[in-house]
C-alpha positions as CSV (number, residue, x, y, z in Angstrom):
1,X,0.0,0.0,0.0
2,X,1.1,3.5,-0.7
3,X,1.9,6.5,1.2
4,X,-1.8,8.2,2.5
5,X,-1.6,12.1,1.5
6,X,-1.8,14.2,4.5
7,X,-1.3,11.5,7.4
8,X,2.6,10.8,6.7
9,X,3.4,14.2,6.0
10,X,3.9,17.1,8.6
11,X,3.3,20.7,8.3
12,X,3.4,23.9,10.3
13,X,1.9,27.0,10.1
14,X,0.8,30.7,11.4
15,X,-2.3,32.6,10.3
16,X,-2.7,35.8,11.5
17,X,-4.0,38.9,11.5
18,X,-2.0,42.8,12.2
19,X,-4.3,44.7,14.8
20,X,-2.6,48.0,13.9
21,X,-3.4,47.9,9.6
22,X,-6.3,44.7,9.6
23,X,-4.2,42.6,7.3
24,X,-4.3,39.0,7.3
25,X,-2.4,35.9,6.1
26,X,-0.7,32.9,6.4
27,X,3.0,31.0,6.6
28,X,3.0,27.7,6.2
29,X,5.6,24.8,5.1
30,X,5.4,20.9,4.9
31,X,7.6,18.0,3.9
32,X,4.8,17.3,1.0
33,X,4.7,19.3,-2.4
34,X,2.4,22.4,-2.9
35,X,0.8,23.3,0.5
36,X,0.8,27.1,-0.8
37,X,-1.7,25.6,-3.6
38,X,-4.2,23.7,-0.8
39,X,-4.0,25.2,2.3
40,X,-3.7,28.5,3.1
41,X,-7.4,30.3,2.4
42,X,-7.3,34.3,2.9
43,X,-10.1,37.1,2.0
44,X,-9.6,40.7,2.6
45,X,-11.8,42.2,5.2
46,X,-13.1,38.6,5.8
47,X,-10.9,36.2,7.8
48,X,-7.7,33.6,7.4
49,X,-8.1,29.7,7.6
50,X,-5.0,27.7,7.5
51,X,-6.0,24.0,6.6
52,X,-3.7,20.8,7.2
53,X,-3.2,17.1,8.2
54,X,-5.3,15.4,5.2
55,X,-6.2,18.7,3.8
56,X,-9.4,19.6,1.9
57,X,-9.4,22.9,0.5
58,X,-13.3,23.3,0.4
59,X,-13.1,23.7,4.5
60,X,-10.9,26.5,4.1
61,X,-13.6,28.1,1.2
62,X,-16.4,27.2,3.3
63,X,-15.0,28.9,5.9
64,X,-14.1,32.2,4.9
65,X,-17.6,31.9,3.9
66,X,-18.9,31.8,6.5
67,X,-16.9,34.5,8.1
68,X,-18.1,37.0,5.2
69,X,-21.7,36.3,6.0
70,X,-20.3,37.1,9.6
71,X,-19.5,34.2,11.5
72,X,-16.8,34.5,14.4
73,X,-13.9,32.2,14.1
74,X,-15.1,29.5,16.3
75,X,-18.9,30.0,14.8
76,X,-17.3,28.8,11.1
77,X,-14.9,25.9,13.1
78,X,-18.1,24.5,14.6
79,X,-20.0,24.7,10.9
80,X,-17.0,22.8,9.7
81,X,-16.8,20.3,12.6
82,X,-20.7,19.7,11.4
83,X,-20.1,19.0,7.9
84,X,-17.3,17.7,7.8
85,X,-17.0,13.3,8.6
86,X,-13.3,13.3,8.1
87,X,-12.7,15.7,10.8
88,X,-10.7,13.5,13.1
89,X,-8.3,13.7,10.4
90,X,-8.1,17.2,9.7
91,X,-6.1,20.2,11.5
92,X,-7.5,23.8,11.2
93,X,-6.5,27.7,12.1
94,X,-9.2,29.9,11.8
95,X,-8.8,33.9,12.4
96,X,-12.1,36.2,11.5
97,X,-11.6,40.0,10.8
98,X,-11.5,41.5,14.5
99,X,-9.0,38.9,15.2
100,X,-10.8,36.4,17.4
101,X,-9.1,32.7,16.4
102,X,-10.2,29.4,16.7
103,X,-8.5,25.8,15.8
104,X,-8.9,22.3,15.9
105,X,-6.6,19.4,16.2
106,X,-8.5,16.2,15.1
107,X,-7.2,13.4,16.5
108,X,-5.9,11.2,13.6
109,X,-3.2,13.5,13.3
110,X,0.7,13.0,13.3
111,X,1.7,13.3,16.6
112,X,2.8,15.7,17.8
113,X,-0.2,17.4,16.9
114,X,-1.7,20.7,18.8
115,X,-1.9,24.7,18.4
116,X,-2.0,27.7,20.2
117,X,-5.1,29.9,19.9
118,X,-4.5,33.7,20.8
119,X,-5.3,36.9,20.3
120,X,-5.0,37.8,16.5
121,X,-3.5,34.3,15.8
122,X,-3.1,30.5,15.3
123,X,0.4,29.0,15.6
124,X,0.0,24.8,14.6
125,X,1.5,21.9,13.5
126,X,1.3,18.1,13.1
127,X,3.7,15.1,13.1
128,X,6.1,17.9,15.2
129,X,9.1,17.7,17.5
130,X,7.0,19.0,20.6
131,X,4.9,21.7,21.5
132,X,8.0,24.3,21.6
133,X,7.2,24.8,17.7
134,X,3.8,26.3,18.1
135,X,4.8,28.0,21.2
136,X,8.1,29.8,19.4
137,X,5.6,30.9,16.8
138,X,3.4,32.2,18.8
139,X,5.9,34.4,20.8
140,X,7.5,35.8,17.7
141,X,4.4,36.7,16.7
142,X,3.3,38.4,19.8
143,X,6.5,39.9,20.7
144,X,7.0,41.9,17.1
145,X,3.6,43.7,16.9
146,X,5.4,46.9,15.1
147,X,6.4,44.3,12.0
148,X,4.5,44.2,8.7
149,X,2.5,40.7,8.9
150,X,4.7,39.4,6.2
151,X,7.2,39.9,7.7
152,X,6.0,38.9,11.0
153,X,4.5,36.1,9.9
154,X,7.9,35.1,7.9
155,X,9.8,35.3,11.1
156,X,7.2,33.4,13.3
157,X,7.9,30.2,10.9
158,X,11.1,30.4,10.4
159,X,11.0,30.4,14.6
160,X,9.2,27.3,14.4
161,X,11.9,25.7,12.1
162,X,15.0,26.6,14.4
163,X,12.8,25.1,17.2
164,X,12.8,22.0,15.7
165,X,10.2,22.0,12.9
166,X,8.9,18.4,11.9
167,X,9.7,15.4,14.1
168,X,10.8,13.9,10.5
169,X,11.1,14.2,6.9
170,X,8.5,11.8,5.2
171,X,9.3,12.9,1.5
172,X,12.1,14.0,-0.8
173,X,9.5,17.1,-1.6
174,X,9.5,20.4,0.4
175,X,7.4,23.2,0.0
176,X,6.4,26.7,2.0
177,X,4.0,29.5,1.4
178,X,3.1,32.9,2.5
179,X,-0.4,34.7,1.3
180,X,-1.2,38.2,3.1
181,X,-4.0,40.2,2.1
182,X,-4.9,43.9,3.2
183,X,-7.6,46.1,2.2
184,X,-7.8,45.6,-1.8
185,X,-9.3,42.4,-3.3
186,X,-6.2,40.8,-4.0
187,X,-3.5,39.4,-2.5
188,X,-0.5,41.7,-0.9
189,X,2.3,39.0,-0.9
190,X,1.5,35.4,-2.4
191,X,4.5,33.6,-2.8
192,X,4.8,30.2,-2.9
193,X,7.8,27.1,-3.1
194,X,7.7,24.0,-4.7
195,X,10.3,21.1,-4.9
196,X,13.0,22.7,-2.3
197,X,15.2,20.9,0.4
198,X,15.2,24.5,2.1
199,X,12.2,25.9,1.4
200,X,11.7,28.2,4.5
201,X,14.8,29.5,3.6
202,X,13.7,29.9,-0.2
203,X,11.0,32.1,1.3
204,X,12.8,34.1,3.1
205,X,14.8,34.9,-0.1
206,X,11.9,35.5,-2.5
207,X,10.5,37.6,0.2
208,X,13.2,39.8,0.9
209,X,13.0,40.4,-2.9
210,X,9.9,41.2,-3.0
211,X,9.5,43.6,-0.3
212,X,10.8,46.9,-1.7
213,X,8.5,45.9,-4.4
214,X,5.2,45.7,-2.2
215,X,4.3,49.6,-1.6
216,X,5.1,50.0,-5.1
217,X,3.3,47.1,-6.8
218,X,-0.2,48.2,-4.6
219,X,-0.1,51.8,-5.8
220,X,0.4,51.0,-9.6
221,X,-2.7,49.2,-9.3
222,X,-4.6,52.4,-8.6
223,X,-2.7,55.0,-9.6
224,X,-0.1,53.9,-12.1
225,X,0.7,56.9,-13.2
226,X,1.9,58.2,-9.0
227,X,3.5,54.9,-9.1
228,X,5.9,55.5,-11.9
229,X,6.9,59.0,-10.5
230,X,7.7,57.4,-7.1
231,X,9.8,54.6,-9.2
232,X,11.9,57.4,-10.9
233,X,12.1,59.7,-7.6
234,X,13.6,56.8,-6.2
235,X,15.7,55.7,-9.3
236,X,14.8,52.0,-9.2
């Protein structure tokens, strides 16, 4: 018999949302290929859901869903406990709009298996080292309140890594995300990486790229014209 998708592998993430601008988003990596494709879920204005462990991407749609038509966090996670008859096998952060956060943990997962549950935040993980992972993401995330939540975010997983990350690695394929939406429709950062023995560290790469770009990239959207004068004030 074959490998089952989403029991062997291990993943471990932190959804958020920045109290200080509204935004929200995601980090996430796992020793499968493609979580930034399946389970990070954002909507402006709307909420965050992270979904892992035997991952079905409708939960995280149905969710933020539910959250537009104004459901709390933990109002959506008990719709999805509801529906859902697999839900011993999945693993879910959700975090609505004013930053209330709710998660589940079923109890098929890896072990170790578990999250943290604060203010503005969900720090989780399965088939872990320990509970210091969630916890070291969840203190970087608290502690750095003044950071963009990319950035913040970024930091909080890469925390989790050099606390130990996943207990093992069940696959030769690595891959990470980060998704972070503010006020317009569409995404702020969305980056994603596939096929990487490093991919945290391929993300924090990509990232550092991309962030001179972000200010810039928003306003051409609106005002393309501002945009370019700011590009040639600042000779890039």
């Amino acid at each position: 018999m074959g490998v089952i998708p989403g029991i062997e592998f291990n993943t471990f993430s932190i959804t958020g949302r920045c109290a200080r601008t509204g935004m929200l988003g995601i980090a996430i990596t796992t020793s499968d290929i493609s979580v930034g494709a399946r389970c990070p879920f954002v909507k402006s204005l709307v909420g965050a859901v992270a979904t892992q462990a035997s991952t079905d991407p409708n939960l995280g749609i149905f969710a933020l869903k539910l959250m537009e038509q104004g459901y709390s966090a933990s109002g959506a996670l008990k719709q999805l406990e509801i529906s859902d008859p697999h839900i011993e096998r999945r693993q879910l952060g959700l975090v609505d709009r004013n930053g209330n956060s709710a998660a589940r943990s079923g109890s098929m997962n890896n072990e170790w298996s578990g999250h943290i549950a604060g203010p503005n935040h969900v720090a989780m993980g399965n088939g872990l080292v320990g509970e210091g992972v969630a916890q070291a993401m969840s203190k970087l995330f608290l502690d750095n309140l003044e950071l963009d939540l990319e950035e913040r975010l970024l930091r909080a997983l890469e925390a989790g890594l050099e606390a130990g990350g996943e207990a093992k690695d069940a696959t030769p394929h690595h891959s990470s995300g980060l998704l972070v939406h503010g006020s317009d429709p569409f995404s702020r950062v969305d980056l994603r990486v596939d096929e990487h023995p490093t991919p945290v560290a391929e993300l924090r790469r990509i990232l550092d790229i991309l962030t001179p770009r972000i200010e810039y990239f928003a306003l051409r959207a609106g005002d393309p014209v501002a945009a370019q004068a700011a590009k040639d004030a600042a000779g890039t």
